[in-house]
MARTILO-362232 format. One record per residue: residue number from 1; residue in three letters; y, z, x of N, C-alpha, C in turn. Coordinates in steps of 0.05 Angstrom, whole numbers. Each point is the difference from the previous one (the first is absolute). Last residue first. Layout:
num;residuo;n.y;n.z;n.x;ca.y;ca.z;ca.x;c.y;c.z;c.x
NUM;ALA;Y;Z;X;Y;Z;X;Y;Z;X
...
REM end
This chain:
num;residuo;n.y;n.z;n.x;ca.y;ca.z;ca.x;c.y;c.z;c.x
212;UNK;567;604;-551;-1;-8;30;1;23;8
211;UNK;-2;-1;-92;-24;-8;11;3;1;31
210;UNK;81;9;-48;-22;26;2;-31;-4;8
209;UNK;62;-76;3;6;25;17;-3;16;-5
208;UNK;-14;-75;-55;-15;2;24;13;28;16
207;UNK;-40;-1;-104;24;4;14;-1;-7;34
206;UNK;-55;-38;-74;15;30;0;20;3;2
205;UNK;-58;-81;26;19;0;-22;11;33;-11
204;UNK;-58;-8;74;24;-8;10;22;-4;-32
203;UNK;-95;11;1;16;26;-3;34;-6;10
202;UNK;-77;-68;6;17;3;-31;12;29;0
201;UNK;-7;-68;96;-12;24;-20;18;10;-26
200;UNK;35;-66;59;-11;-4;-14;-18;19;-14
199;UNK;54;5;74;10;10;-18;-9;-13;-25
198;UNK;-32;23;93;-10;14;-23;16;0;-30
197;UNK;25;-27;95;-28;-17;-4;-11;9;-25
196;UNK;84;31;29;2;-23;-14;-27;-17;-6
195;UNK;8;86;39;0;9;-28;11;-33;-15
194;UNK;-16;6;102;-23;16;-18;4;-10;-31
193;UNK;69;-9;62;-19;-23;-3;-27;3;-15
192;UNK;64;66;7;12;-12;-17;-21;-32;-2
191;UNK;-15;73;64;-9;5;-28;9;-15;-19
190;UNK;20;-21;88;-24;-3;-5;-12;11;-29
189;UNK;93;17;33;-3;-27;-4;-38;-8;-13
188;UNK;25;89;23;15;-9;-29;-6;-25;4
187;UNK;-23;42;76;-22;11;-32;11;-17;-19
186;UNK;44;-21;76;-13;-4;6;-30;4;-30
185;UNK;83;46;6;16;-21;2;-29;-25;-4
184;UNK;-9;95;28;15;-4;-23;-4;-30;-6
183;UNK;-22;14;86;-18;-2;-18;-3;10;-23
182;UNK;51;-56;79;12;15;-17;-23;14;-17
181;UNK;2;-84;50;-11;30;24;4;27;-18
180;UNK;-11;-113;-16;16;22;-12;-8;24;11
179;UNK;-32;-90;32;29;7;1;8;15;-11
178;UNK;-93;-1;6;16;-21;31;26;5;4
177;UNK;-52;31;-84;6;27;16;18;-23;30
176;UNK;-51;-49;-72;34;8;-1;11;15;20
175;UNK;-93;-23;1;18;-21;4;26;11;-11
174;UNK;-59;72;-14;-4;-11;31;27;-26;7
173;UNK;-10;25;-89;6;14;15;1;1;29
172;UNK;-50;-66;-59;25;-4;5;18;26;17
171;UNK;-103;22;7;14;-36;0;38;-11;9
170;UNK;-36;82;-43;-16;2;31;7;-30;12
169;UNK;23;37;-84;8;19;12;-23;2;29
168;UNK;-4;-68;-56;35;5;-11;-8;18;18
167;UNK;-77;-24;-4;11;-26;-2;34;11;7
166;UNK;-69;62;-3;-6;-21;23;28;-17;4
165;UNK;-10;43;-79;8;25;14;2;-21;39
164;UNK;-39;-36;-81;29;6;-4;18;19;24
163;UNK;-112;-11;-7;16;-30;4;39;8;6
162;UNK;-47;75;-36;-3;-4;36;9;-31;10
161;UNK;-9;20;-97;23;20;8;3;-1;42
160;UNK;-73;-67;-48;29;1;-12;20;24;13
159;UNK;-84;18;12;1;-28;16;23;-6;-5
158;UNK;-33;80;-50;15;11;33;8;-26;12
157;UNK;-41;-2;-79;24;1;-7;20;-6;28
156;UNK;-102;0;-20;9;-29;5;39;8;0
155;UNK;-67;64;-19;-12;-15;27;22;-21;8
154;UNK;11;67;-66;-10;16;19;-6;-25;29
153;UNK;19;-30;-94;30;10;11;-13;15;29
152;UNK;-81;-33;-52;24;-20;12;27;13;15
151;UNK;-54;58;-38;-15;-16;13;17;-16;16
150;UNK;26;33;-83;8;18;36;-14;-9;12
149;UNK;-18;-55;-76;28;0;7;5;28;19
148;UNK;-73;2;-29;-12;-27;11;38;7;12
147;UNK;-19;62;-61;-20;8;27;8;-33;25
146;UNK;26;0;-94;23;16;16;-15;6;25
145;UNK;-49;-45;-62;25;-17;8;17;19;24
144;UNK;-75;45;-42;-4;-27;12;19;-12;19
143;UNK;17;60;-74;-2;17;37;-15;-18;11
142;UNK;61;-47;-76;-33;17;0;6;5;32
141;UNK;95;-2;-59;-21;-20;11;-23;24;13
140;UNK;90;19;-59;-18;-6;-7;-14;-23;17
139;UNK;77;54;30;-1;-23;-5;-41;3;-11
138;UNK;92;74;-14;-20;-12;14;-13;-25;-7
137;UNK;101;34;10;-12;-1;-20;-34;-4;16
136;UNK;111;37;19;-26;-13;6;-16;2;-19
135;UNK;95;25;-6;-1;-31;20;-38;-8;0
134;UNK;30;83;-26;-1;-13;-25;2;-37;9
133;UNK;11;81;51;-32;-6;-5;-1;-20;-22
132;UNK;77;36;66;-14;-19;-20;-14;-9;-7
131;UNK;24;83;59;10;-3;-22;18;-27;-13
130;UNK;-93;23;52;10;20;-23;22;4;-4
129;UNK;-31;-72;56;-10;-3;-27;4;31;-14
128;UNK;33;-10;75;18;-28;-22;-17;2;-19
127;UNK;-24;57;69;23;6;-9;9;-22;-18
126;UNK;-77;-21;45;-8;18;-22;26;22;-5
125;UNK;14;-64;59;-20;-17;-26;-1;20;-23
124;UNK;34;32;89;14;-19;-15;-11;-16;-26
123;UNK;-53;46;61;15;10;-10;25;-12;-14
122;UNK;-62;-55;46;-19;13;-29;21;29;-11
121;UNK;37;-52;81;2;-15;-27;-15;18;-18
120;UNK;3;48;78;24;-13;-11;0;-10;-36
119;UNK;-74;6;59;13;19;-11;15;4;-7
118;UNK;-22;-80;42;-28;3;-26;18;32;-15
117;UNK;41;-17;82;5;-16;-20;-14;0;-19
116;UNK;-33;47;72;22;6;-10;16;-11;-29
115;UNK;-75;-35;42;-9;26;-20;20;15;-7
114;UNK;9;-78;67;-4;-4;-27;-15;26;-21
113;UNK;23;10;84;31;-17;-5;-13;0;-35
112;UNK;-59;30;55;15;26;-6;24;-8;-12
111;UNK;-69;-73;29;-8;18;-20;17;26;-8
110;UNK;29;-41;78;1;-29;-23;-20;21;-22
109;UNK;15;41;80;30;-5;-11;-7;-14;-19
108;UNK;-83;13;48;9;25;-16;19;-6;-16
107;UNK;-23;-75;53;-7;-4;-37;-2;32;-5
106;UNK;47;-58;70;-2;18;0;-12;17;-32
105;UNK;-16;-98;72;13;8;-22;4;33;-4
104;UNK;-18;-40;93;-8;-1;-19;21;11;-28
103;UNK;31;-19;92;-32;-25;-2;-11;14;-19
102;UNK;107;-9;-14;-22;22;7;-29;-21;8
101;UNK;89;-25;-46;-14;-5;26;-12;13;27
100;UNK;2;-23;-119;9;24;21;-2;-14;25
99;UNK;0;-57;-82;-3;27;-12;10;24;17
98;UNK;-21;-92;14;20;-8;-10;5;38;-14
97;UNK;-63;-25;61;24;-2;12;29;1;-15
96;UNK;-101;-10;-31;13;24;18;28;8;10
95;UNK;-44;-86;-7;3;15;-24;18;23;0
94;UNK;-12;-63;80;-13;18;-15;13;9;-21
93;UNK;25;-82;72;-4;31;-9;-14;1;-14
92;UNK;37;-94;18;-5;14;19;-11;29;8
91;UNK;53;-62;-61;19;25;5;-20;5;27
90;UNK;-40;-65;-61;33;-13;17;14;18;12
89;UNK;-95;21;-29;13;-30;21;22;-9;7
88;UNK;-17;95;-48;-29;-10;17;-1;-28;26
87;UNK;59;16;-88;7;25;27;-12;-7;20
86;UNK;-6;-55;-74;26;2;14;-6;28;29
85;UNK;-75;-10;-65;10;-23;15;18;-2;23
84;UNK;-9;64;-62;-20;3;25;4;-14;17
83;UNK;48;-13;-82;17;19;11;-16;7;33
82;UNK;-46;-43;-70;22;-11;12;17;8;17
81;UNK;-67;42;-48;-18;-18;19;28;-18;15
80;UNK;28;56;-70;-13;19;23;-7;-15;25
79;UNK;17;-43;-88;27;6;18;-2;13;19
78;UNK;-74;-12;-56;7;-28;4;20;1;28
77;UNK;-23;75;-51;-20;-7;16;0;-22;14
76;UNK;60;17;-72;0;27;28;-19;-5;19
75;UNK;-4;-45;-85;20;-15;21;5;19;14
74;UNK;-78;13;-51;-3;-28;18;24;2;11
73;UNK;-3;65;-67;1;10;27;-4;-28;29
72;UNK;-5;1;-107;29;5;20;-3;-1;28
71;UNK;-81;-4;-53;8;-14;20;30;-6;0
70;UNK;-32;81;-43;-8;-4;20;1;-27;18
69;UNK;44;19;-90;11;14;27;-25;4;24
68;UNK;-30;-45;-74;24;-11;14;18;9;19
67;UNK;-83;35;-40;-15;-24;14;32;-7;10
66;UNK;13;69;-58;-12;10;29;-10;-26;21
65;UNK;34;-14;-96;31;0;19;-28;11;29
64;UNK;-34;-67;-70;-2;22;8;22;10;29
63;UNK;31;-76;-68;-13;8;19;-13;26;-6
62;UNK;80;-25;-43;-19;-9;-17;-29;2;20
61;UNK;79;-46;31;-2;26;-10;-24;-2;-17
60;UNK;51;-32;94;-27;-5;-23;5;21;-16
59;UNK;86;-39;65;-18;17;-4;-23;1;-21
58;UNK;91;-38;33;-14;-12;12;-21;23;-1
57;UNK;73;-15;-59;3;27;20;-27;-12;11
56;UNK;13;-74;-52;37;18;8;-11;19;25
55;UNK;-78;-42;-36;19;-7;24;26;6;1
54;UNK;-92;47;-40;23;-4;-2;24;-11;21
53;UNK;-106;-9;-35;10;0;15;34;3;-5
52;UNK;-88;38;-60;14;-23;12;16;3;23
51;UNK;-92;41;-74;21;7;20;28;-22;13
50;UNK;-75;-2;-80;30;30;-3;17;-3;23
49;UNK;-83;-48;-13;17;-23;-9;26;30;2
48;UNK;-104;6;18;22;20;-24;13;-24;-7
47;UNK;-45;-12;75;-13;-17;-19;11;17;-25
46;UNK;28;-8;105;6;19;-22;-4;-19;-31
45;UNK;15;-37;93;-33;6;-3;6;24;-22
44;UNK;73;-35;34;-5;-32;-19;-37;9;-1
43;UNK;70;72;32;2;-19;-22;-17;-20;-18
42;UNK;-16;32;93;-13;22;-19;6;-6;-28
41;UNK;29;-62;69;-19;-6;-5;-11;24;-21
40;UNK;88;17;23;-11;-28;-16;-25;-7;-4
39;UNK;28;65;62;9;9;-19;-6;-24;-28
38;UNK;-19;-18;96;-21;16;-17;7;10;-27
37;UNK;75;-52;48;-30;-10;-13;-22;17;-9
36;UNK;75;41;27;5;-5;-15;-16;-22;-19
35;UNK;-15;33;92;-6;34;-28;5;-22;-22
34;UNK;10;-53;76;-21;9;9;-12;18;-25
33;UNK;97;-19;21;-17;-23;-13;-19;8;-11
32;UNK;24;63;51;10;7;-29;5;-30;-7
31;UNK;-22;6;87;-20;27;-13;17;-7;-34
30;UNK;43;-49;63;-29;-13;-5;-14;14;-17
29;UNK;77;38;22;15;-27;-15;-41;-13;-9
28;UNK;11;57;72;-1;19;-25;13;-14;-25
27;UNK;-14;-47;87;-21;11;-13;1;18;-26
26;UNK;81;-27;37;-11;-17;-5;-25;0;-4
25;UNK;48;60;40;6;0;-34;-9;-31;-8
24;UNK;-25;36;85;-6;13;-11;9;1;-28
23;UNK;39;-67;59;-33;3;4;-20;21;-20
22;UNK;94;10;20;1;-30;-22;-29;-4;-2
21;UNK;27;63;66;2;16;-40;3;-24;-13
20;UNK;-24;-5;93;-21;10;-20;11;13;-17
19;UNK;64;-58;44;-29;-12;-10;-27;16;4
18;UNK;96;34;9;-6;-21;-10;-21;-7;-15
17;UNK;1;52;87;-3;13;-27;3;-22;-30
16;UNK;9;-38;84;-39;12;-12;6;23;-22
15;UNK;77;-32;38;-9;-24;-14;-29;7;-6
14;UNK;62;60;41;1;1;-21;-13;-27;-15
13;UNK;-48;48;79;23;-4;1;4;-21;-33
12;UNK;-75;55;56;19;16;-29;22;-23;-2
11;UNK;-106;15;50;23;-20;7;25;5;-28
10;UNK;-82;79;45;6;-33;-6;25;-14;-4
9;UNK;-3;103;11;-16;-9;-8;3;-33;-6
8;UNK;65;72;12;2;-9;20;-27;-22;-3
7;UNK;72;46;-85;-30;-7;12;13;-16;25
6;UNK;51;78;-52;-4;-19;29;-20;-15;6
5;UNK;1;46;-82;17;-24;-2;6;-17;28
4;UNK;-59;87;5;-12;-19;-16;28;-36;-4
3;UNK;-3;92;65;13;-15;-26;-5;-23;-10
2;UNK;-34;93;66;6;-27;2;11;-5;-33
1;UNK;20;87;59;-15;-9;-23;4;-30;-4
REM end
């Protein structure tokens, strides 16, 4: 069974890795300039006067949140194109490469991976919510809004969760795997790089190690 971390595919050595994860976080540095001006310009075109810019937590409020979590998504899209980059010219490969090193992807395993998990979680959801229902409340917004917002999560979420997945668990993985052969040892380091890229998310104020 081939092994994907063995890439034999184009040129791997640790200075091109290097420079497509500086390449690729440097676009995704661009993508979220890129959100944070639109985020302003929606500011300064909001003839209410309600909405503003908040530069502590570098965020609009006061926005239509569906118009904003949609161009969230500029810096996944930003970081994708970068990450293409890197592979494509400086690594020499395919995409692809960073996932299986199969000549094709295996999308039975990848839809059965994720229906599993879909099962999982919706059981688990609906165990927390009967016994804490009192944790939930419903959110008064029009089946408008809520039609538009799955809309969005349906199209645009998978770019973000597949960006992450590329990046940390196809990317750096790959570049660490050179010297850690261990793949205990190997999960842990890479998840820890994972969960430091996320320690800004506001759920992180929780708790971080039940979140992680």
């Amino acid at each position: 069974m081939k092994n994907y971390l063995d890439v034999e595919e184009g040129k791997n050595g640790w200075k091109r890795y290097l420079s497509t994860t500086i390449l690729a976080s440097a676009f995704m540095v661009l993508g979220s300039i890129i959100y944070i001006i639109a985020d302003m310009v929606m500011v300064a075109a909001d003839e209410s006067g309600k909405s503003y810019f908040d530069f502590d937590s570098g965020v609009a409020v006061g926005i239509n949140a569906n118009l904003d979590f949609l161009l969230s998504h500029i810096v996944y899209i930003c970081w994708i194109f970068g990450l293409w980059i890197g592979i494509r010219f400086i690594h020499k490969r395919k995409m692809k490469s960073l996932i299986t090193a199969n000549k094709r992807v295996n999308w039975k395993k990848v839809i059965w991976s994720f229906g599993a998990f879909s099962l999982l979680l919706i059981v688990s959801q609906l165990i927390d919510v009967v016994f804490n229902h009192s944790d939930y409340s419903w959110n008064h917004v029009s089946l408008k809004e809520y039609a538009l917002l799955v809309l969005i999560t349906l199209l645009l979420v998978p770019i973000q969760t597949t960006m992450e997945e590329l990046f940390f668990r196809g990317l750096l993985l790959q570049w660490v795997s050179k010297k850690v052969k261990r793949p205990i040892l190997l999960a842990i380091i890479v998840g820890l790089m994972f969960s430091i890229g996320h320690f800004a998310n506001p759920e992180m104020n929780k708790s971080i190690i039940l979140v992680d």
